[in-house]
PQR file with spaces between the fields and no chain letter, atoms N, CA, C, O and H, PARSE charges and radii, in Angstrom:
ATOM       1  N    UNK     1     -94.810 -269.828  -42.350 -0.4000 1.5000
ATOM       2  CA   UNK     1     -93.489 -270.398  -42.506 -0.0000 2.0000
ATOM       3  C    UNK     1     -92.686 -269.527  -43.470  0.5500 1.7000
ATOM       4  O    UNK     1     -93.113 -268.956  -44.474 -0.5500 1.4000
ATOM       5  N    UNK     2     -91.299 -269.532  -42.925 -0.4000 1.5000
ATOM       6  CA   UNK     2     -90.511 -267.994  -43.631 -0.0000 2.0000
ATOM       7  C    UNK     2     -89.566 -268.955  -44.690  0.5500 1.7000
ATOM       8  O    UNK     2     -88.733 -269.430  -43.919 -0.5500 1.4000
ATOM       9  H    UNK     2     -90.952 -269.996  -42.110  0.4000 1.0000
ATOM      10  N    UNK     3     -89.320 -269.388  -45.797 -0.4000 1.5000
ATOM      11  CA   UNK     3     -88.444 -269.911  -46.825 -0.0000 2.0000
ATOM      12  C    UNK     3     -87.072 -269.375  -46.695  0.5500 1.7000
ATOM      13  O    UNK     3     -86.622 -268.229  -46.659 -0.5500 1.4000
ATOM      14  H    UNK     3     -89.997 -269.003  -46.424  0.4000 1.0000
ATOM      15  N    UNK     4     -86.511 -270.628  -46.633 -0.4000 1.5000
ATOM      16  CA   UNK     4     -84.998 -269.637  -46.578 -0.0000 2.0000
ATOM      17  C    UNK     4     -84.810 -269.092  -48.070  0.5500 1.7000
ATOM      18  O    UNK     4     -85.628 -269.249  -48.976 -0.5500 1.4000
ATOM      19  H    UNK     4     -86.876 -271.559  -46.663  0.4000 1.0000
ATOM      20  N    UNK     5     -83.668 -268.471  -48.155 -0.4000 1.5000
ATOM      21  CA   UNK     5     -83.603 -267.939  -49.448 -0.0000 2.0000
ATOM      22  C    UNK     5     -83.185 -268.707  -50.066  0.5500 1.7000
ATOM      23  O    UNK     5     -83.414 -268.277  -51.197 -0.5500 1.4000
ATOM      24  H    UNK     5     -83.004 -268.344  -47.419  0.4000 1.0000
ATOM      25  N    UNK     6     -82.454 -270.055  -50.224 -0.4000 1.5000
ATOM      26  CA   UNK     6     -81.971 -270.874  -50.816 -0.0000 2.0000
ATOM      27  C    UNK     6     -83.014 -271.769  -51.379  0.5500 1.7000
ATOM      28  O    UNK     6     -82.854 -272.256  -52.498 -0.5500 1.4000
ATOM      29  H    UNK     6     -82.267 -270.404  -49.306  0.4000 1.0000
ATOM      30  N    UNK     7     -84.217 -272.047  -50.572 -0.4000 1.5000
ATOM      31  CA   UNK     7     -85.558 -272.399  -50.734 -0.0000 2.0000
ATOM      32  C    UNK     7     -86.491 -271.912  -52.209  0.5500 1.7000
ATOM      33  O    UNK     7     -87.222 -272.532  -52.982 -0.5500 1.4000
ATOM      34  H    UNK     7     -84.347 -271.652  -49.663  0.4000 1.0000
ATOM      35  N    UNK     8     -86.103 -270.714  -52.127 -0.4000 1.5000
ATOM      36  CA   UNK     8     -87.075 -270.169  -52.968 -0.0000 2.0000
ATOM      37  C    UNK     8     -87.019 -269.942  -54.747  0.5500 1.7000
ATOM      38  O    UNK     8     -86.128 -269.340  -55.346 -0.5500 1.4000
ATOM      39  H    UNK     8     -85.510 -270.211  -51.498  0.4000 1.0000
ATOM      40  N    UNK     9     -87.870 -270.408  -55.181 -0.4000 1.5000
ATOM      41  CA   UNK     9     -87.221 -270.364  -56.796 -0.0000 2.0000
ATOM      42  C    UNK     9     -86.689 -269.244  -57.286  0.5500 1.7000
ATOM      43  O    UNK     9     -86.853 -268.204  -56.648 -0.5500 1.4000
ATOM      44  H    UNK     9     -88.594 -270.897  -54.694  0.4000 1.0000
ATOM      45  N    UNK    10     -86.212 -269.236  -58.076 -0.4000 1.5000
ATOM      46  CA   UNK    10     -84.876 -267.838  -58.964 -0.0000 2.0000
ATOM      47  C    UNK    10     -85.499 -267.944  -60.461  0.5500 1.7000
ATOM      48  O    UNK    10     -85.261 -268.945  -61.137 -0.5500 1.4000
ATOM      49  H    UNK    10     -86.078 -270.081  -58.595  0.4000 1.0000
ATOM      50  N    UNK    11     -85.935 -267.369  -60.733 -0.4000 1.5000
ATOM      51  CA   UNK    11     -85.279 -267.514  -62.596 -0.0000 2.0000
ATOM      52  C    UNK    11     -85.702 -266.281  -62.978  0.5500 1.7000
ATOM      53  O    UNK    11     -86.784 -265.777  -62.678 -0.5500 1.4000
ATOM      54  H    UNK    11     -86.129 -266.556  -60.184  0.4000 1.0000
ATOM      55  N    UNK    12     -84.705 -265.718  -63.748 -0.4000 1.5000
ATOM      56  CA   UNK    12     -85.110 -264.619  -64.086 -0.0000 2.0000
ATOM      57  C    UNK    12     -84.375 -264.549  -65.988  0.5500 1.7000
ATOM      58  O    UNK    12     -83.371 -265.208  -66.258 -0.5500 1.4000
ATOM      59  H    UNK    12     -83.826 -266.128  -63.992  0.4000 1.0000
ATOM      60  N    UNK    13     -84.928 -263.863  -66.834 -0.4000 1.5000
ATOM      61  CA   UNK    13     -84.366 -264.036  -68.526 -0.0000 2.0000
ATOM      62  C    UNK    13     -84.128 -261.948  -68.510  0.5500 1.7000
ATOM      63  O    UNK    13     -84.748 -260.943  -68.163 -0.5500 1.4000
ATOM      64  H    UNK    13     -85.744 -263.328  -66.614  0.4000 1.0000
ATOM      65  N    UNK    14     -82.601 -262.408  -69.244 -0.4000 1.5000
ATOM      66  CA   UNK    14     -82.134 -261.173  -69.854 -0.0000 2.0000
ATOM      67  C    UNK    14     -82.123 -261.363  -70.885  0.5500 1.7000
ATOM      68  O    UNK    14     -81.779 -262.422  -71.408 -0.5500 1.4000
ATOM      69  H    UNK    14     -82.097 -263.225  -69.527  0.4000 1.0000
ATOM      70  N    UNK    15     -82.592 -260.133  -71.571 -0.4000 1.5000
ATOM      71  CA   UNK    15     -82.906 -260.077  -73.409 -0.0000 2.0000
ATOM      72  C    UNK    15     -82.254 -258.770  -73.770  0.5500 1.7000
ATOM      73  O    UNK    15     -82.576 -257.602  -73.550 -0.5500 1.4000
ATOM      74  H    UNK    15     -82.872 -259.272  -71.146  0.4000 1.0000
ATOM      75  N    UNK    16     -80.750 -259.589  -74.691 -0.4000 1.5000
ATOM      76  CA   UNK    16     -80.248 -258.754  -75.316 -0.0000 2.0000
ATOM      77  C    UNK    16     -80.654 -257.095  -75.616  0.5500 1.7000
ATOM      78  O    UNK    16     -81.767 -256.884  -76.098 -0.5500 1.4000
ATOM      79  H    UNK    16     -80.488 -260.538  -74.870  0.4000 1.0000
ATOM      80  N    UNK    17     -79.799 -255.992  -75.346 -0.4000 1.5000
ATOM      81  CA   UNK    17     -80.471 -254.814  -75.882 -0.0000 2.0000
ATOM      82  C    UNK    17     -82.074 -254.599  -75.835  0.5500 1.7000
ATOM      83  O    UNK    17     -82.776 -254.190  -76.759 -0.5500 1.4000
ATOM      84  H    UNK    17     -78.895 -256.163  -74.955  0.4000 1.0000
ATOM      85  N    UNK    18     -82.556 -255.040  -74.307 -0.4000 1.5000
ATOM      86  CA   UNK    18     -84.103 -254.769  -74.113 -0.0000 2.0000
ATOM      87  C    UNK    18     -84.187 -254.752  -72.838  0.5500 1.7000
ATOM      88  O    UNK    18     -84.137 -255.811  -72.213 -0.5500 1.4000
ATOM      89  H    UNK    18     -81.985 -255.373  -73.556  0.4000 1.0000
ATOM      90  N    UNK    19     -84.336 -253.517  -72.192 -0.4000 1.5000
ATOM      91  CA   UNK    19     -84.938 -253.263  -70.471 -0.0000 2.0000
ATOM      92  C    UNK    19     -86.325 -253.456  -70.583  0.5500 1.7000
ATOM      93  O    UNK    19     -87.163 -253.213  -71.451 -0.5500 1.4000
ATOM      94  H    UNK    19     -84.377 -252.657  -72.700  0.4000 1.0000
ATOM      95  N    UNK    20     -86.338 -254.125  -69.103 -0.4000 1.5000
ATOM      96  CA   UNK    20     -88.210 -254.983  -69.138 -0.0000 2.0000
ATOM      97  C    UNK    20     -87.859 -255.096  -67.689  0.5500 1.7000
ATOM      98  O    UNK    20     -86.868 -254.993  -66.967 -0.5500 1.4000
ATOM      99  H    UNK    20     -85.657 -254.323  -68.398  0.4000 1.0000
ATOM     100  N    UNK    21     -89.623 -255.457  -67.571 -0.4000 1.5000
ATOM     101  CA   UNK    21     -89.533 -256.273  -65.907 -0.0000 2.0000
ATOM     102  C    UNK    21     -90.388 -257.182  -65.822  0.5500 1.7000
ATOM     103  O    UNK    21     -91.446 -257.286  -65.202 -0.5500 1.4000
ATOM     104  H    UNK    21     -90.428 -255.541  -68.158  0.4000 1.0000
ATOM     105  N    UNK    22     -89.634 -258.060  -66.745 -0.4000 1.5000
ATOM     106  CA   UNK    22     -90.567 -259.552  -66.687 -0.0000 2.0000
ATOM     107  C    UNK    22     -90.232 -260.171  -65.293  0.5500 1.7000
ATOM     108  O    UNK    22     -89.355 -260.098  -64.432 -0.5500 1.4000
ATOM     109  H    UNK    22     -88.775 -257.976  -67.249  0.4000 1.0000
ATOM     110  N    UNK    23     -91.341 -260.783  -65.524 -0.4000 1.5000
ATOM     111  CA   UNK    23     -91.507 -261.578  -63.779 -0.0000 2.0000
ATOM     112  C    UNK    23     -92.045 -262.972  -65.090  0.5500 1.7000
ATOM     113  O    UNK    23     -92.901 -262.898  -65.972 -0.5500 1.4000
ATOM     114  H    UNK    23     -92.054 -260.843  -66.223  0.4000 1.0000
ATOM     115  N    UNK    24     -91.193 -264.044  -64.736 -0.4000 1.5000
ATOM     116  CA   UNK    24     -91.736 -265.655  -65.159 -0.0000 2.0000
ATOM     117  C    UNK    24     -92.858 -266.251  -64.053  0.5500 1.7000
ATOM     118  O    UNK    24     -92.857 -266.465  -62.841 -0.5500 1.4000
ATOM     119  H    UNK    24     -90.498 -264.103  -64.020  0.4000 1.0000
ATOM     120  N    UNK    25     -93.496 -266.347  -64.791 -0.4000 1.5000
ATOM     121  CA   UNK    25     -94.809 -267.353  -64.056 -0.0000 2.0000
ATOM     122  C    UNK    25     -94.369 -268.816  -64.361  0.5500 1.7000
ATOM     123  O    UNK    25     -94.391 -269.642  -63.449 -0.5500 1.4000
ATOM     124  H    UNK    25     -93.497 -266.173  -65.776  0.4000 1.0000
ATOM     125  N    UNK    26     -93.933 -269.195  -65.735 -0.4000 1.5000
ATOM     126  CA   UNK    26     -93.680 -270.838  -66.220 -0.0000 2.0000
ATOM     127  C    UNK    26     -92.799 -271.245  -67.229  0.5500 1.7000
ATOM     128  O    UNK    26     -92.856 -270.621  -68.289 -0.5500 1.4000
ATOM     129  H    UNK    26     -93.916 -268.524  -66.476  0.4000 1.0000
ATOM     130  N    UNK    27     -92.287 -271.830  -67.160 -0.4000 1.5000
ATOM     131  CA   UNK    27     -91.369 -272.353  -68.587 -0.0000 2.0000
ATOM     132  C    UNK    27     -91.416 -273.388  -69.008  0.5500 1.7000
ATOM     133  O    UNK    27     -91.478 -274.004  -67.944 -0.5500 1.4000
ATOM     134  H    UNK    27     -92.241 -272.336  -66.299  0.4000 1.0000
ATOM     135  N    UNK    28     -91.444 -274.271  -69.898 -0.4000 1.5000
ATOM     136  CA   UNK    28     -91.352 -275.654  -70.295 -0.0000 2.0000
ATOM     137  C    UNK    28     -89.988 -275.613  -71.746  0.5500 1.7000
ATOM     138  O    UNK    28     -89.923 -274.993  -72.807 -0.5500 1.4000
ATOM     139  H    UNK    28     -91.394 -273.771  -70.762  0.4000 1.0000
ATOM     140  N    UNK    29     -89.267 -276.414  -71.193 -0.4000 1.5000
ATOM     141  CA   UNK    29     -87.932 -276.850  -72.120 -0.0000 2.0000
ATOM     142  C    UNK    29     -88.365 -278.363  -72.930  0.5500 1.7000
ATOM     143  O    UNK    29     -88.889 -279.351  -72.415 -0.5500 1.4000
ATOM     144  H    UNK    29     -89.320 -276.917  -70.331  0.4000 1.0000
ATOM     145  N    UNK    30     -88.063 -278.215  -73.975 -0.4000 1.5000
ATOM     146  CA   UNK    30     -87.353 -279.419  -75.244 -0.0000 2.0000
ATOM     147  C    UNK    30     -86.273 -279.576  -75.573  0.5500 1.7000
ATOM     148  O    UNK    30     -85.737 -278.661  -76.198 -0.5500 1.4000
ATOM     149  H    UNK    30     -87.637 -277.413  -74.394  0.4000 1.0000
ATOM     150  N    UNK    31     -85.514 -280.811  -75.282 -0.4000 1.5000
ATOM     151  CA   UNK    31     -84.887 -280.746  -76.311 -0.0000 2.0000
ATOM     152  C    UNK    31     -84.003 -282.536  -76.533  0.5500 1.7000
ATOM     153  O    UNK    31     -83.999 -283.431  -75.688 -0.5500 1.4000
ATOM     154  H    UNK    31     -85.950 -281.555  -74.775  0.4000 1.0000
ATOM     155  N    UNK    32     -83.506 -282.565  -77.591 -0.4000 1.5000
ATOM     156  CA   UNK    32     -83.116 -283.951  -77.851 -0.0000 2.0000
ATOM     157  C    UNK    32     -82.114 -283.849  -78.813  0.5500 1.7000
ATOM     158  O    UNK    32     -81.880 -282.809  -79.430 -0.5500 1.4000
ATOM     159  H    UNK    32     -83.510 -281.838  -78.277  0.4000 1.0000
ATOM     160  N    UNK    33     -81.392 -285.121  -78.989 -0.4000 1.5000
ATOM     161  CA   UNK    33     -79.882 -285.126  -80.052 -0.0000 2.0000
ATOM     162  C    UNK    33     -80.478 -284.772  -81.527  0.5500 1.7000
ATOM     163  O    UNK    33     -81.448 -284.977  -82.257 -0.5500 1.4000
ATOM     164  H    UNK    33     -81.583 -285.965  -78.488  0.4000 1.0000
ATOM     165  N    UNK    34     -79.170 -284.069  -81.453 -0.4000 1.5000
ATOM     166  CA   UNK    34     -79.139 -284.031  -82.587 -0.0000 2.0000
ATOM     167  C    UNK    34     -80.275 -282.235  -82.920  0.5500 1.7000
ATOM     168  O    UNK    34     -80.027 -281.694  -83.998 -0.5500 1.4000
ATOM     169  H    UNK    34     -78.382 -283.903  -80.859  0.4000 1.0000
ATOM     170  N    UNK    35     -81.080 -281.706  -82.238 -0.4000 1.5000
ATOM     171  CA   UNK    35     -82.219 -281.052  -82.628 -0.0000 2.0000
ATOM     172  C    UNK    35     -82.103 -279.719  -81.860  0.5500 1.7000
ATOM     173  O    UNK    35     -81.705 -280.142  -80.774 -0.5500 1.4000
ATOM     174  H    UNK    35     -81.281 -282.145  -81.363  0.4000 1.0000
ATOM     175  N    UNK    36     -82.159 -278.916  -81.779 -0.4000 1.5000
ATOM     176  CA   UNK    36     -82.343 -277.227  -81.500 -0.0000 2.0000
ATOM     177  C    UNK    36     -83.268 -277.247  -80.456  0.5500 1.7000
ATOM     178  O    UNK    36     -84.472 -277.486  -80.558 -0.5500 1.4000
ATOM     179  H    UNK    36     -82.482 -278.573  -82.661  0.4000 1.0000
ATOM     180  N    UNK    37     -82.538 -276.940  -79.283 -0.4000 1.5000
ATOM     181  CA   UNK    37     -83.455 -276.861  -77.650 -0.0000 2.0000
ATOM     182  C    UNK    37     -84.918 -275.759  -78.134  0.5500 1.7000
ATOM     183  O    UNK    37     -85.012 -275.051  -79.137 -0.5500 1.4000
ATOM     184  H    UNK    37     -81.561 -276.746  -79.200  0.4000 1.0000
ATOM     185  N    UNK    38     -85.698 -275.916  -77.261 -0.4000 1.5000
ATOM     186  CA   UNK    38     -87.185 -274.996  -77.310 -0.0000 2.0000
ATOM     187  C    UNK    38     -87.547 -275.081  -75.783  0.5500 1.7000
ATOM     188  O    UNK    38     -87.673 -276.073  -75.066 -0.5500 1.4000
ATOM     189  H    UNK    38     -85.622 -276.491  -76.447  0.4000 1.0000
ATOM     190  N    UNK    39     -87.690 -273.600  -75.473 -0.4000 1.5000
ATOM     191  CA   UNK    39     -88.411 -273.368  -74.533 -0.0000 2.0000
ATOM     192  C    UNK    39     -89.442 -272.580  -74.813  0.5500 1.7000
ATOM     193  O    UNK    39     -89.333 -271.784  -75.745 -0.5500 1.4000
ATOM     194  H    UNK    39     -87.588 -272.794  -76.056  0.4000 1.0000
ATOM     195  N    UNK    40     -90.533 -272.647  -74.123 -0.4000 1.5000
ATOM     196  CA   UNK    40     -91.712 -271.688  -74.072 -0.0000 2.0000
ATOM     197  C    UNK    40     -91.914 -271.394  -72.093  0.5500 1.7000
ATOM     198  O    UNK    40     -91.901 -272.128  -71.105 -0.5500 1.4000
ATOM     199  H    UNK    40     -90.622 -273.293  -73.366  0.4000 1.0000
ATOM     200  N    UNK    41     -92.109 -269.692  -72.383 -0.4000 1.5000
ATOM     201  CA   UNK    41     -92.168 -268.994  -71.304 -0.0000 2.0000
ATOM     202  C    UNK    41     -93.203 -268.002  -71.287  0.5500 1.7000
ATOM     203  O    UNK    41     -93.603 -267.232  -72.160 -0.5500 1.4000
ATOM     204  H    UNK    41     -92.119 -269.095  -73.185  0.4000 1.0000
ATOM     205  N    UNK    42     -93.589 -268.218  -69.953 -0.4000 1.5000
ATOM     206  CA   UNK    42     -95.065 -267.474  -69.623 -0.0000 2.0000
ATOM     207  C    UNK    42     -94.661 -266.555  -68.735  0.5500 1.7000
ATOM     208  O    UNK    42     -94.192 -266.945  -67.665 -0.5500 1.4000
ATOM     209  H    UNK    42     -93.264 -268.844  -69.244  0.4000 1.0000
ATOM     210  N    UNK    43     -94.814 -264.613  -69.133 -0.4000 1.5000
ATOM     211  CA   UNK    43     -93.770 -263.944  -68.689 -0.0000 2.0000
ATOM     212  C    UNK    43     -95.240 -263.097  -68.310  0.5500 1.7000
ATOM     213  O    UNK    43     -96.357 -263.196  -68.819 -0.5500 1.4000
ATOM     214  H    UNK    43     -95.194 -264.296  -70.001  0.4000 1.0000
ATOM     215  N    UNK    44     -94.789 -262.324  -67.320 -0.4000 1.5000
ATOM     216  CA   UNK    44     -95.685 -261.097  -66.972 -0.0000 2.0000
ATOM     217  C    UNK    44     -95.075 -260.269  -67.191  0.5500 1.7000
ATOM     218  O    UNK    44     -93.882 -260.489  -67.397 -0.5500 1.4000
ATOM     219  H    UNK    44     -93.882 -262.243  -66.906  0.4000 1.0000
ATOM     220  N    UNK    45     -95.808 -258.306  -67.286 -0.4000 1.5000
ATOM     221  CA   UNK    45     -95.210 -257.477  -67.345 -0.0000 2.0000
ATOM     222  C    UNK    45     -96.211 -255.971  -67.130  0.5500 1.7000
ATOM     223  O    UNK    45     -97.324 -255.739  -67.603 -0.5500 1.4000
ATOM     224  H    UNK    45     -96.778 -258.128  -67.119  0.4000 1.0000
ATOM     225  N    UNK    46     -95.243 -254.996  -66.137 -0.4000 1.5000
ATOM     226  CA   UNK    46     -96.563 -254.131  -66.055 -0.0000 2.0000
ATOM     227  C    UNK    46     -96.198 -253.067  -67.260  0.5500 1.7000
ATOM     228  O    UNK    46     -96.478 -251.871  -67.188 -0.5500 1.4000
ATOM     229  H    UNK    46     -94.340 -255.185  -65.752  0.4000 1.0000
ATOM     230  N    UNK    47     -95.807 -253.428  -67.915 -0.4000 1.5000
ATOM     231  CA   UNK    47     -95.628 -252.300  -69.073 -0.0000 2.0000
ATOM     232  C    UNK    47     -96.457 -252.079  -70.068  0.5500 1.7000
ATOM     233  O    UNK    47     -95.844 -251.880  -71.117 -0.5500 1.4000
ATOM     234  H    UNK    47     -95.580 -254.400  -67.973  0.4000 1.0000
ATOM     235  N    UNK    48     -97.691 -252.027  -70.177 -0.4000 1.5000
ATOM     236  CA   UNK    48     -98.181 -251.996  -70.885 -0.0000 2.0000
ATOM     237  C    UNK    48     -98.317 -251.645  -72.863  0.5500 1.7000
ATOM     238  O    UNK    48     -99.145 -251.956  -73.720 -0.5500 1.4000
ATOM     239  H    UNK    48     -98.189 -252.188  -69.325  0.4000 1.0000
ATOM     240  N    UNK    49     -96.899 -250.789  -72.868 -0.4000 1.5000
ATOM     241  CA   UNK    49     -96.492 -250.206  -73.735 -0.0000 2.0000
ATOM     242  C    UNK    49     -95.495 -251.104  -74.666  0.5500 1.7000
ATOM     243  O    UNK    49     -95.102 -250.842  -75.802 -0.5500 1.4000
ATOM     244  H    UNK    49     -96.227 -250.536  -72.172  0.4000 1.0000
ATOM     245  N    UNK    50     -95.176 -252.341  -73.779 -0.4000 1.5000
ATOM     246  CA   UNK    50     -93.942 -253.300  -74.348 -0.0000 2.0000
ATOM     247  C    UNK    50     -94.662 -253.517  -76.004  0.5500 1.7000
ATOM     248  O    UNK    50     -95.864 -253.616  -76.249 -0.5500 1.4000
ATOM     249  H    UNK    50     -95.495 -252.554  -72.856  0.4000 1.0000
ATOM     250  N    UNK    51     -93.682 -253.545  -76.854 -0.4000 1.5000
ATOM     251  CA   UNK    51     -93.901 -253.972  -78.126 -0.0000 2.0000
ATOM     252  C    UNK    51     -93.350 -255.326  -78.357  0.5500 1.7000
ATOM     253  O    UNK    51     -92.181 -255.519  -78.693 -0.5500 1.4000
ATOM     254  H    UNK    51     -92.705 -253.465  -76.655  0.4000 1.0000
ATOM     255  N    UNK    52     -94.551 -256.600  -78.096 -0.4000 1.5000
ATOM     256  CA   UNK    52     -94.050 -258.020  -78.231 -0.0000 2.0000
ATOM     257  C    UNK    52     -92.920 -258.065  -79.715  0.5500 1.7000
ATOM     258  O    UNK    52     -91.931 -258.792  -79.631 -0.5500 1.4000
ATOM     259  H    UNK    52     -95.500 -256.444  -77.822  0.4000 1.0000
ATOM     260  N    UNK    53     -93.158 -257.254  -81.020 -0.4000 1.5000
ATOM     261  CA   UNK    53     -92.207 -257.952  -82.215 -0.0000 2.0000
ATOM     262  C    UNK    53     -90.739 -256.970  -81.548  0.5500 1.7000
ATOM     263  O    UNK    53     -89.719 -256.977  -82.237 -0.5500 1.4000
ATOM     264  H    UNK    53     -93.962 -256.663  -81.089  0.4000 1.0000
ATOM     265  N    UNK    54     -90.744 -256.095  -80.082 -0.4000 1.5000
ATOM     266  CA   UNK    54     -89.272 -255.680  -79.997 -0.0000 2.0000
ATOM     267  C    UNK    54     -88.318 -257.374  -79.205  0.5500 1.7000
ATOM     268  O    UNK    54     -87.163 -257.508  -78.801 -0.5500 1.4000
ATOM     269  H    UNK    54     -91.573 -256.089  -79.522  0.4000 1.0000
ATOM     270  N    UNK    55     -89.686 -258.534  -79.301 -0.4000 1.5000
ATOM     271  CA   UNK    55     -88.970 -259.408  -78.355 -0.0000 2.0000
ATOM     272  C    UNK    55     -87.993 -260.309  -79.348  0.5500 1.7000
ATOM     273  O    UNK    55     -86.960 -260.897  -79.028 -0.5500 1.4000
ATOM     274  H    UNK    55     -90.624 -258.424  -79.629  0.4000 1.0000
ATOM     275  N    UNK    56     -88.821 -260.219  -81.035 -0.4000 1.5000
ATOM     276  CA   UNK    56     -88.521 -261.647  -81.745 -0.0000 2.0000
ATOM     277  C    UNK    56     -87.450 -261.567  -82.462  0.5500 1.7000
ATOM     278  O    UNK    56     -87.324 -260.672  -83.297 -0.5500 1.4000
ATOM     279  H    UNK    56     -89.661 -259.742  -81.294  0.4000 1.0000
ATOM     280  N    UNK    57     -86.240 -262.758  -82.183 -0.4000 1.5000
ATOM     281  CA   UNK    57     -85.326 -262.666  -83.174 -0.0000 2.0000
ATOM     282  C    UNK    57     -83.720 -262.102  -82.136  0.5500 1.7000
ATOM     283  O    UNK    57     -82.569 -261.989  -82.557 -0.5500 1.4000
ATOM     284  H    UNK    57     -86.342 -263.485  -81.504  0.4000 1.0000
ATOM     285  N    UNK    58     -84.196 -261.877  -80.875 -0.4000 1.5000
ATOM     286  CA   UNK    58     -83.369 -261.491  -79.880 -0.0000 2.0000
ATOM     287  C    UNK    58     -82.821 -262.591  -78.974  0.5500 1.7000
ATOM     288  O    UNK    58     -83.511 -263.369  -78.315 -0.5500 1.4000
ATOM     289  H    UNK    58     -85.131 -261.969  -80.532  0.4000 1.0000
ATOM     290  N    UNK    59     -81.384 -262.549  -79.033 -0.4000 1.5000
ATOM     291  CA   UNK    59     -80.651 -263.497  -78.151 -0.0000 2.0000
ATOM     292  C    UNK    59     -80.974 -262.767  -76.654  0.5500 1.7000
ATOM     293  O    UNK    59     -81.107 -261.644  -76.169 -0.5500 1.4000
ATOM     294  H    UNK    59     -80.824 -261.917  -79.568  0.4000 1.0000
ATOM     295  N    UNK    60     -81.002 -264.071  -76.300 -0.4000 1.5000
ATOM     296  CA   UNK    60     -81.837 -264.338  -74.591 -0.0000 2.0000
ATOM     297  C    UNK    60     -80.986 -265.241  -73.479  0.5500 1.7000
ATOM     298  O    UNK    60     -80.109 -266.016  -73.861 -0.5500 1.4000
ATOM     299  H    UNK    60     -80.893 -264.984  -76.694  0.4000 1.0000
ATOM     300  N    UNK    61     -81.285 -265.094  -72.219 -0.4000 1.5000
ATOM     301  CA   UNK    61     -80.496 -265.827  -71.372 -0.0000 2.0000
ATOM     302  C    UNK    61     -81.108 -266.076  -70.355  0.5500 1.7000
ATOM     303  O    UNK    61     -80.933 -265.090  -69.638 -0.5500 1.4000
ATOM     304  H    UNK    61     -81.997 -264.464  -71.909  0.4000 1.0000
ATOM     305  N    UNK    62     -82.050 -267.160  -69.565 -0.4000 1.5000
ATOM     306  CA   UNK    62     -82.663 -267.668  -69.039 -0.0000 2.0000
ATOM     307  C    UNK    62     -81.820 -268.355  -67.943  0.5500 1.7000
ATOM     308  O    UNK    62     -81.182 -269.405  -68.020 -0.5500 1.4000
ATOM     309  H    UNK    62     -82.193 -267.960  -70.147  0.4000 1.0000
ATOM     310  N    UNK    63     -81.950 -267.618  -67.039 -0.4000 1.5000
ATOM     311  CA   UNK    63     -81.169 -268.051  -65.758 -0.0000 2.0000
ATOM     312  C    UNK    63     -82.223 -268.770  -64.384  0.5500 1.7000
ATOM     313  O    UNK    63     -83.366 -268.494  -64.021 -0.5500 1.4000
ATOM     314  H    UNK    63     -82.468 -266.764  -66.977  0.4000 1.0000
ATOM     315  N    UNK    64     -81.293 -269.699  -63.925 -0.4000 1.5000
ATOM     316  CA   UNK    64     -81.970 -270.223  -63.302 -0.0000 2.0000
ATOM     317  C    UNK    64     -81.572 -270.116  -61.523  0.5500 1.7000
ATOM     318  O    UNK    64     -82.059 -270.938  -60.746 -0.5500 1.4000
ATOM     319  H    UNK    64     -80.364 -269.923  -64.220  0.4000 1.0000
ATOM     320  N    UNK    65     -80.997 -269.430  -61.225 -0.4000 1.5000
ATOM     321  CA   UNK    65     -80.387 -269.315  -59.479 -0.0000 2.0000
ATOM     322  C    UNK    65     -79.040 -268.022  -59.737  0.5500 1.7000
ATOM     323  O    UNK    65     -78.178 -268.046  -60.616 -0.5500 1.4000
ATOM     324  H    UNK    65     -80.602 -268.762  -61.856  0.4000 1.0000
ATOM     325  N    UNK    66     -79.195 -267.201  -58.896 -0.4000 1.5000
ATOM     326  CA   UNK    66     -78.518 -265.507  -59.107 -0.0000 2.0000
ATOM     327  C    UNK    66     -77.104 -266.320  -59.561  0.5500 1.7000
ATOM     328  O    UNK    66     -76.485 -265.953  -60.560 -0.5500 1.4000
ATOM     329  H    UNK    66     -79.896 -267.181  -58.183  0.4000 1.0000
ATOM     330  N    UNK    67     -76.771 -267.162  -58.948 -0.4000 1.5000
ATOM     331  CA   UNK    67     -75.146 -267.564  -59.114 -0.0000 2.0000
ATOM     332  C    UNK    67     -75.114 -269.043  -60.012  0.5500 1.7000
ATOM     333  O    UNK    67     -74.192 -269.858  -59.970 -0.5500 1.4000
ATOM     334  H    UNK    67     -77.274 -267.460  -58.137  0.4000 1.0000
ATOM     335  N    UNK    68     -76.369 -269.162  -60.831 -0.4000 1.5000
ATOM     336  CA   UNK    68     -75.837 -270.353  -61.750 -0.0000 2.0000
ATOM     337  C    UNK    68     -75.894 -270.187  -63.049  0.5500 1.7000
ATOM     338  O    UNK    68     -76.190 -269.087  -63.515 -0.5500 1.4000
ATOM     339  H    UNK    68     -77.118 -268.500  -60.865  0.4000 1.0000
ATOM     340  N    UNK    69     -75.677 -271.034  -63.671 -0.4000 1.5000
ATOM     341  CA   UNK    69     -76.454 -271.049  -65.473 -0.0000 2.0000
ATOM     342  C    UNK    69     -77.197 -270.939  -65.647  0.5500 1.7000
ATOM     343  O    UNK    69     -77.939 -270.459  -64.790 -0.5500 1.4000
ATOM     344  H    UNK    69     -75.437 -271.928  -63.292  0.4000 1.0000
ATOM     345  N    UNK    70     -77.847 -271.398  -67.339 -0.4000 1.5000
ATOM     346  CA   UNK    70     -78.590 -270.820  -67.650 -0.0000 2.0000
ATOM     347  C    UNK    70     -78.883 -271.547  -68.879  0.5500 1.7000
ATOM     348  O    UNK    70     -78.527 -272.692  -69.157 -0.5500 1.4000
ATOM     349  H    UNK    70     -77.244 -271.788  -68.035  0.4000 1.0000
ATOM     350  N    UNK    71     -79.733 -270.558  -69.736 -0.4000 1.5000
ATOM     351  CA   UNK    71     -80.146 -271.284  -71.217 -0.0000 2.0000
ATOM     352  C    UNK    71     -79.915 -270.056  -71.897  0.5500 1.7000
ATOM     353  O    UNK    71     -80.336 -269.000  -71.424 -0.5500 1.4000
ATOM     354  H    UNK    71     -80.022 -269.628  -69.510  0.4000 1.0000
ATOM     355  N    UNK    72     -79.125 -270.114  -73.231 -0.4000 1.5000
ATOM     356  CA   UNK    72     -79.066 -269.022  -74.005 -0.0000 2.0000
ATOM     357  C    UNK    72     -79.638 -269.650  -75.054  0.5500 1.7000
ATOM     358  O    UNK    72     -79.829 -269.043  -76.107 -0.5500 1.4000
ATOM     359  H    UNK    72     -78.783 -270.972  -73.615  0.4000 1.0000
């Protein structure tokens, strides 16, 4: 069975001043009044060379469908 493309999940995260080729496997979001949203994301990557502390402290944008929003 062929998925249409509208079918098929999207999400892809751009990180400020950092070329990568993360591929998301999972995400899980928090969040509630009053309190500072949290997501945690389970990212792949064939780069072996990536330096995880070039990730921390970097504004991010977690998109969810080529033509929608997102989470910054």
């Amino acid at each position: 069975m062929t998925l249409n493309p509208a079918d098929r999940p999207y999400f892809s995260l751009s990180v400020d001043g950092l070329e990568h080729d993360f591929q998301i496997l999972s995400f899980t979001g928090h969040e509630a009044i009053n309190q500072p949203f949290c997501f945690t994301l389970e990212l792949v990557s064939e780069r072996m060379s990536l330096d995880l502390e070039d990730l921390l402290n970097r504004p991010a944008f977690l998109q969810f469908a080529p033509d929608a929003g997102g989470i910054h």
